[in-house]
C-alpha positions in Angstrom: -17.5 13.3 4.2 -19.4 10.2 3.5 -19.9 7.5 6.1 -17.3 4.7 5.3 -18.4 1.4 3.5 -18.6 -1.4 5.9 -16.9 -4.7 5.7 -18.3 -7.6 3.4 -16.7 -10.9 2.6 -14.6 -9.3 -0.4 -12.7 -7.1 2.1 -12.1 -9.5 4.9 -8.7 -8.1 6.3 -8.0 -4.4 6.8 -5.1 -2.3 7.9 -5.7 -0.9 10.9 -2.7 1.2 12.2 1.0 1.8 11.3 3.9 3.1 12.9 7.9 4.1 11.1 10.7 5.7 12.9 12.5 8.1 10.6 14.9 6.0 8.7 18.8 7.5 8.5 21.9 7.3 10.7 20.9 6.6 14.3 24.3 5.8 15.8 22.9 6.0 19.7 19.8 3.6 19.4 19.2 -0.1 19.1 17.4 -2.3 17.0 15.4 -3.1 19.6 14.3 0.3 20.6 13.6 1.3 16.6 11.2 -2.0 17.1 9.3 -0.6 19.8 9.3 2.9 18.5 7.8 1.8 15.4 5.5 -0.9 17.8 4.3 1.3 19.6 2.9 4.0 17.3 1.1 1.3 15.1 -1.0 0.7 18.3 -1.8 3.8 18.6 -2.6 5.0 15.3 -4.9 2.3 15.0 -6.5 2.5 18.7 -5.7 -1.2 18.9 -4.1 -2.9 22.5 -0.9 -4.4 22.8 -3.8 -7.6 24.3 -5.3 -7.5 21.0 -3.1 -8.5 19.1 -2.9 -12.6 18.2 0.1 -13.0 16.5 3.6 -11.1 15.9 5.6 -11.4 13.1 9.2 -9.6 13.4 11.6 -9.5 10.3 15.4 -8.6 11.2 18.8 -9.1 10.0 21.2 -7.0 11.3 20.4 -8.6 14.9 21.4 -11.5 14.4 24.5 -10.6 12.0 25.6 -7.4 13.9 24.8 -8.0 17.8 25.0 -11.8 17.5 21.5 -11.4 18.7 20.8 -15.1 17.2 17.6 -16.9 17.4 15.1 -14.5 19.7 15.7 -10.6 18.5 11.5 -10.0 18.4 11.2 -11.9 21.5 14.3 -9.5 23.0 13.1 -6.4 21.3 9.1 -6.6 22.1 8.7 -8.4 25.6 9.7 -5.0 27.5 6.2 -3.5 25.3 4.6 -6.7 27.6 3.5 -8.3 24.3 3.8 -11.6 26.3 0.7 -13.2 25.4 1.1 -13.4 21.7 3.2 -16.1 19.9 6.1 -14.3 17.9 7.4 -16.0 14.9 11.0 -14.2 13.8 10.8 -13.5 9.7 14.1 -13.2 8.0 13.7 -13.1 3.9 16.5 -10.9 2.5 15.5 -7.1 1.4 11.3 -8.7 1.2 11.5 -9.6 5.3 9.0 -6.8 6.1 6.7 -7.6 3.3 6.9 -11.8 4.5 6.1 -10.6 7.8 2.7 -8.8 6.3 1.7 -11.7 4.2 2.7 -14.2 7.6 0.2 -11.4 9.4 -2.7 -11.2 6.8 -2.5 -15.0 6.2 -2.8 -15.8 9.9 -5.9 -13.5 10.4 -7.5 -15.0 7.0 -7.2 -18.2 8.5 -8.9 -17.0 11.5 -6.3 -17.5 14.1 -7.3 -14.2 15.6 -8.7 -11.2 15.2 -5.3 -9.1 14.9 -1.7 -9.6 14.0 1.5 -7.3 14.1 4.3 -7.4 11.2 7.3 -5.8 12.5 10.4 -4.9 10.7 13.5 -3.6 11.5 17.3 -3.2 11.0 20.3 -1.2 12.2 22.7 -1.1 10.0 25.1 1.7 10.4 28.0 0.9 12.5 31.3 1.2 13.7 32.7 -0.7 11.1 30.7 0.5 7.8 32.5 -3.4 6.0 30.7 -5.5 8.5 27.1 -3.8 7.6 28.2 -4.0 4.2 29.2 -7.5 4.4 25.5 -8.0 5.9 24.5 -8.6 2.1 26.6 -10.6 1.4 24.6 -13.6 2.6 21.5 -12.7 0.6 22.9 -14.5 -2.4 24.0 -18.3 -2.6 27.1 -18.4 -0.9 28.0 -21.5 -1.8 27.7 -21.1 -5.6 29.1 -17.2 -4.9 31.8 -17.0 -8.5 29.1 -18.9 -10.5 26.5 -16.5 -9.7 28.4 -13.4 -9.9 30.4 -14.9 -13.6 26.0 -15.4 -15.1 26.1 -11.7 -14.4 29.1 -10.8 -15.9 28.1 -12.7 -18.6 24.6 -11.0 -19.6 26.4 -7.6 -20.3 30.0 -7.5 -19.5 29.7 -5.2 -16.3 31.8 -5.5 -13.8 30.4 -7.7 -10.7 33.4 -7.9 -8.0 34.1 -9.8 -4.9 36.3 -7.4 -3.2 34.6 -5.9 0.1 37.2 -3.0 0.2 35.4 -1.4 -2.9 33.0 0.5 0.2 30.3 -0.8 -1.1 27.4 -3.8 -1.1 28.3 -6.2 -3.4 24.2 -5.7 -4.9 25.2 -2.1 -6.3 27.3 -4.1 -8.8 24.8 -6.8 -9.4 22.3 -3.9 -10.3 24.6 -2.3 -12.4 24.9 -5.4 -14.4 21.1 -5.8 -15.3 21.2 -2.5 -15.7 23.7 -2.6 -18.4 22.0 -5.8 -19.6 18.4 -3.6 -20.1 20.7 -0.7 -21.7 21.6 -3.0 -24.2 18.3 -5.3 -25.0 16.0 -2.2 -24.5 17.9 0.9 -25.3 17.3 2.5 -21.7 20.0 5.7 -21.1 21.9 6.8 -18.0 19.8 9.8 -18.3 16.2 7.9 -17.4 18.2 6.3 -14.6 19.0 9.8 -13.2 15.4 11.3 -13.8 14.1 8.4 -11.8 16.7 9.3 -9.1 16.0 12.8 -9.6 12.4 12.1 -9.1 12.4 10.3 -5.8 14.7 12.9 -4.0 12.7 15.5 -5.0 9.6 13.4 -3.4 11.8 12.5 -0.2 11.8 16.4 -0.1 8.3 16.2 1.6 9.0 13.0 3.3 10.0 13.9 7.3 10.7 10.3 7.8 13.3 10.2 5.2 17.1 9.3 5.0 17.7 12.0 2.7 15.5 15.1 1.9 17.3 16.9 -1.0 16.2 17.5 -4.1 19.0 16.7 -6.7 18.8 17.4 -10.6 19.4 14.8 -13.3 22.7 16.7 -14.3 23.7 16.6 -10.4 23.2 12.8 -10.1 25.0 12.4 -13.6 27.9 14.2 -11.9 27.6 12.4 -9.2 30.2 9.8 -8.0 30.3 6.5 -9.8 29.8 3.2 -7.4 29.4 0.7 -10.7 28.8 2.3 -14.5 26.4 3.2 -14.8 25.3 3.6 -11.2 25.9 6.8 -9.9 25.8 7.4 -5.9 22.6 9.5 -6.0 21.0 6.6 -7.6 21.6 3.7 -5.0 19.6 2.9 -2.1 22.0 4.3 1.3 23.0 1.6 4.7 20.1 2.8 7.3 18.5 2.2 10.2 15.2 2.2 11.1 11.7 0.3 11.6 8.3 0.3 10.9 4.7 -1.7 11.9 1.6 -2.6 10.8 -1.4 -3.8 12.3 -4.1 -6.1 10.2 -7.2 -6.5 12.0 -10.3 -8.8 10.7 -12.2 -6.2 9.1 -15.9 -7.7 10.8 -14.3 -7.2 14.0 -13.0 -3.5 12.9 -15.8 -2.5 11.3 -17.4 -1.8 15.2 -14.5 0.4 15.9 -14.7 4.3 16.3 -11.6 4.5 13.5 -12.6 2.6 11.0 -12.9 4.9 8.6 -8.9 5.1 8.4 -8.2 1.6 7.8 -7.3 0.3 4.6 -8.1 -2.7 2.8 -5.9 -5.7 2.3 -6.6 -6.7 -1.5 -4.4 -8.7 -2.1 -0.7 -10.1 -0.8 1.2 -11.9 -3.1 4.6 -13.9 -2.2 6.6 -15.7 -4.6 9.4 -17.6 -4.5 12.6 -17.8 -7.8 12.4 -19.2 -10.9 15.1 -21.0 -13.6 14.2 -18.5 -16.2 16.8 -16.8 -18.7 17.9 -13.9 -19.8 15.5 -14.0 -22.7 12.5 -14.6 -20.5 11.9 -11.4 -18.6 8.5 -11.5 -19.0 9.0 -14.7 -16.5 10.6 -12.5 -13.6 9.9 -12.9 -10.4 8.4 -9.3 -9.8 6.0 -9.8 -12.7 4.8 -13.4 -11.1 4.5 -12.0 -8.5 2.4 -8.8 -9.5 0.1 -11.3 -11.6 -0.7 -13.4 -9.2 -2.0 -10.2 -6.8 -3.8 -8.9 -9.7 -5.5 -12.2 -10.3 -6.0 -12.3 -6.3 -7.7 -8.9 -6.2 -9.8 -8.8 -9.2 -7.9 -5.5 -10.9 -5.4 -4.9 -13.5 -2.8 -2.5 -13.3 -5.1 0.3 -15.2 -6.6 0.3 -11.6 -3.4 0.8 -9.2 -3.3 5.0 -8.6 -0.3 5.0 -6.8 2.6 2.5 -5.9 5.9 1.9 -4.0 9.0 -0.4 -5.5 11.8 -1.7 -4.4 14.3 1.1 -5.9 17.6 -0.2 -4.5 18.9 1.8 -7.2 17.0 3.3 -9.8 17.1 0.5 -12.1 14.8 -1.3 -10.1 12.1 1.3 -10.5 12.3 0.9 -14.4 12.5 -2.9 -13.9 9.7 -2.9 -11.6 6.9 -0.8 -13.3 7.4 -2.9 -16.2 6.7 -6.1 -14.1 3.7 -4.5 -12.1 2.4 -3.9 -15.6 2.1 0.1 -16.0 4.1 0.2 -19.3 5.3 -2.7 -21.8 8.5 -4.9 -20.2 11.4 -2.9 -21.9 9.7 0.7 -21.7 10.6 1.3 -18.4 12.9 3.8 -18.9 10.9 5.8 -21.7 7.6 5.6 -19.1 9.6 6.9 -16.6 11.0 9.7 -18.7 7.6 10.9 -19.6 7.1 11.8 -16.1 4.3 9.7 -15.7 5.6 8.2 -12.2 6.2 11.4 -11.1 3.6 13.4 -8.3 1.7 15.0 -10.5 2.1 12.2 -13.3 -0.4 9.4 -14.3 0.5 6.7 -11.8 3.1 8.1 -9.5 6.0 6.0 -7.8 7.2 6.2 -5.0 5.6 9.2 -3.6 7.8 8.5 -0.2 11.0 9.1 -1.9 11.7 5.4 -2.5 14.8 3.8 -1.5 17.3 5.6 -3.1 16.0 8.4 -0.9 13.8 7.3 2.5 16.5 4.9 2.8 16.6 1.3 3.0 16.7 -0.4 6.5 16.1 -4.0 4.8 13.8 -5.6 6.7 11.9 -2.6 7.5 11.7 -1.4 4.0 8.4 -3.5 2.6 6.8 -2.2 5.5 7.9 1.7 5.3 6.3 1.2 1.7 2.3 0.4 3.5 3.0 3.3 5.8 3.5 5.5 2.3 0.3 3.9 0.9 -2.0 3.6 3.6 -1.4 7.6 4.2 -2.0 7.9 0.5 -5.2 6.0 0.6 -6.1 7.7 3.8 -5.9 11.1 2.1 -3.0 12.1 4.9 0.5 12.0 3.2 0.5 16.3 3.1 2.4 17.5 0.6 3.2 14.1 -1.3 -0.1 13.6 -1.8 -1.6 11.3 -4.7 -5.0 13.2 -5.8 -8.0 10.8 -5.0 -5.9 7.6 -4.5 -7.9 4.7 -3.9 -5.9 1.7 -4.9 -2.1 0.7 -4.3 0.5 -1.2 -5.3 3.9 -2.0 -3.3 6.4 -4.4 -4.6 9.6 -5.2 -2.5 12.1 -8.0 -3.0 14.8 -9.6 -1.9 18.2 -11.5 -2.2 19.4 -13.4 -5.6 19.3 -16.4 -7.1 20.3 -16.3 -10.4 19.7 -13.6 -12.2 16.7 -12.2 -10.4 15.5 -11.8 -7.0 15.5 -14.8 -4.8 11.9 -13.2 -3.3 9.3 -11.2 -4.6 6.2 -9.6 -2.9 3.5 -7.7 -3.9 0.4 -6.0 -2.4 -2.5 -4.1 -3.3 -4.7 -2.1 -1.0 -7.8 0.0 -1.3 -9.3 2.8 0.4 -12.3 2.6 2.5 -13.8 5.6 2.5 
């Protein structure tokens, strides 16, 4: 193996260790101990002390919703790990609070502020009551405007949107199934590329210990499947989970002089944007695909470049809405790019190697972080199994909330091997 390139100017922040509980059901732990879990391995994968770190950055929601832990949950969760020395800043940003906490983290070290920061997500969402975890995402969309916003859905294809928390599920799966319906309609995409890409990332999650789910299920299975919103089967939506996951970013001079720096990862790029007023006939406007520009233009690449990324597949819609807004295939060939395979292990550019959400699991806050664990095992040539051949650049994209007809928050970011 060759020596690993040092740091110049153009690489200035690296990735120095990550850390994920498994993400699923975990009935007898808190958030607070997920936090730590996650914490705690991030510090020592990357060799770095807890008095290292400068800054922490902790995204949560279900602390403050679920415990009525208002106000202090990173200070509550992290102080017993004696990070007492560090200011702690508590991130909350809808579905994208793991992936604000990353570009709070990066930003802060860019700016010089210290050597080292920790992003920190994490959410337990599986309770007693499944309503009031349901009921958690409710608040992610304007609740003051709530039957305006949920009548513009109705409106761009007719699917039904409802209000009624007895249906057992989050009130999102029906808000994907309308711009699913809505894409069906403009673009000609089938229920049958929303199963393969369902299909796909359970067979990935297969491979994926850390998963919520490791079954592989066919396209005819998910098809069969049972419906939450046409034409959303279960199979194809993102399950309530617990979990967390860390990462530390180091300034890469002062990581360059450390015995493992030849498995950090390079920050290229982290992009965070924030709505728009576009319409219906403006997708090439959406948020995910601002978003994805503006890291491209950040990084110097194009998507030609990106060998392997993670999305924000709450349900496989996303995935086809969200490779067309990074860019791999034209905006409305989402569904015929994913068909081909080509986001498959084993494909051209595959997507979510990790199983995604419909499949790891989706913990909210810790979900944009759970995607750099995926790619910074990619990039490190680790990820067993799931493994991209001779990945050297990544893509993650995770958002979060609506407003409108989009996402309320977008993030994307792009990182590069080393060695």
């Amino acid at each position: 193996m060759s020596a690993p390139a040092r740091p110049t100017a153009a690489d200035d922040i690296v990735i120095l260790g990550v850390g994920s509980t498994p993400f699923g059901r975990h009935p007898d732990r808190t958030a607070s101990d997920l936090a730590r879990q996650a914490v705690t391995e991030a510090l020592a994968d990357g060799q770095v002390s807890r008095d290292e770190i400068g800054a922490v950055f902790y995204a949560n929601v279900s602390q403050k919703a679920l415990d009525g832990q208002h106000m202090i949950p990173g200070q509550v969760s992290l102080r017993p790990l004696g990070l007492t020395h560090a200011p702690l800043v508590n991130v909350e940003n809808a579905c994208a609070g793991g992936a604000t906490a990353l570009w709070l983290a990066v930003s802060h070290v860019r700016a010089g502020l210290s050597d080292a920061a920790l992003a920190v997500g994490v959410d337990k969402l599986v309770c007693a009551d499944p309503a009031r975890g349901l009921a958690v995402f409710d608040g992610a969309m304007d609740v003051q405007h709530r039957e305006e916003t949920l009548a513009a859905l109705r409106n761009l294809s007719g699917a039904t949107v409802t209000d009624d928390d007895s249906a057992g599920r989050s009130v999102f799966m029906d808000i994907y199934a309308s711009l699913a319906r809505a894409h069906m309609q403009k673009f000609a995409t089938t229920r049958e590329q929303l199963a393969f890409v369902a299909a796909k990332n359970h067979t990935h999650s297969v491979h994926n210990p850390r998963a919520h789910y490791r079954k592989a299920l066919t396209p005819e299975e998910i098809l069969a499947a049972r419906e939450v919103a046409w034409p959303l089967t279960v199979p194809m939506c993102s399950p309530v989970s617990d979990g967390a996951a860390a990462v530390v970013v180091m300034r890469a001079e002062a990581a360059g002089t450390r015995a493992g720096y030849d498995r950090a990862v390079r920050v290229l790029a982290t992009a965070l944007v924030s709505g728009s007023d576009r319409t219906a006939e403006q997708p090439e406007e959406h948020i995910g695909r601002r978003a994805a520009l503006a890291a491209y233009e950040q990084a110097g690449i194009t998507p030609a470049d990106i060998d392997v990324a993670e999305v924000h597949d709450a349900t496989a819609f996303g995935e086809i809405q969200q490779v067309e807004n990074l860019g791999f295939c034209a905006i409305g060939d989402g569904g015929r790019w994913s068909l081909s395979g080509a986001g498959a292990l084993g494909g051209t550019l595959p997507v979510n190697p990790s199983g995604g959400l419909v499949s790891r699991g989706h913990p909210v806050s810790a979900t944009g972080l759970a995607q750099i664990y995926e790619l910074v095992g990619q990039l490190r040539g680790e990820a067993g199994a799931r493994q991209v051949a001779g990945a050297r650049v990544a893509a993650a994209e995770n958002g979060g909330g609506l407003y409108g007809i989009e996402e309320a928050v977008a993030a994307v970011t792009l990182l590069g091997a080393i060695r």
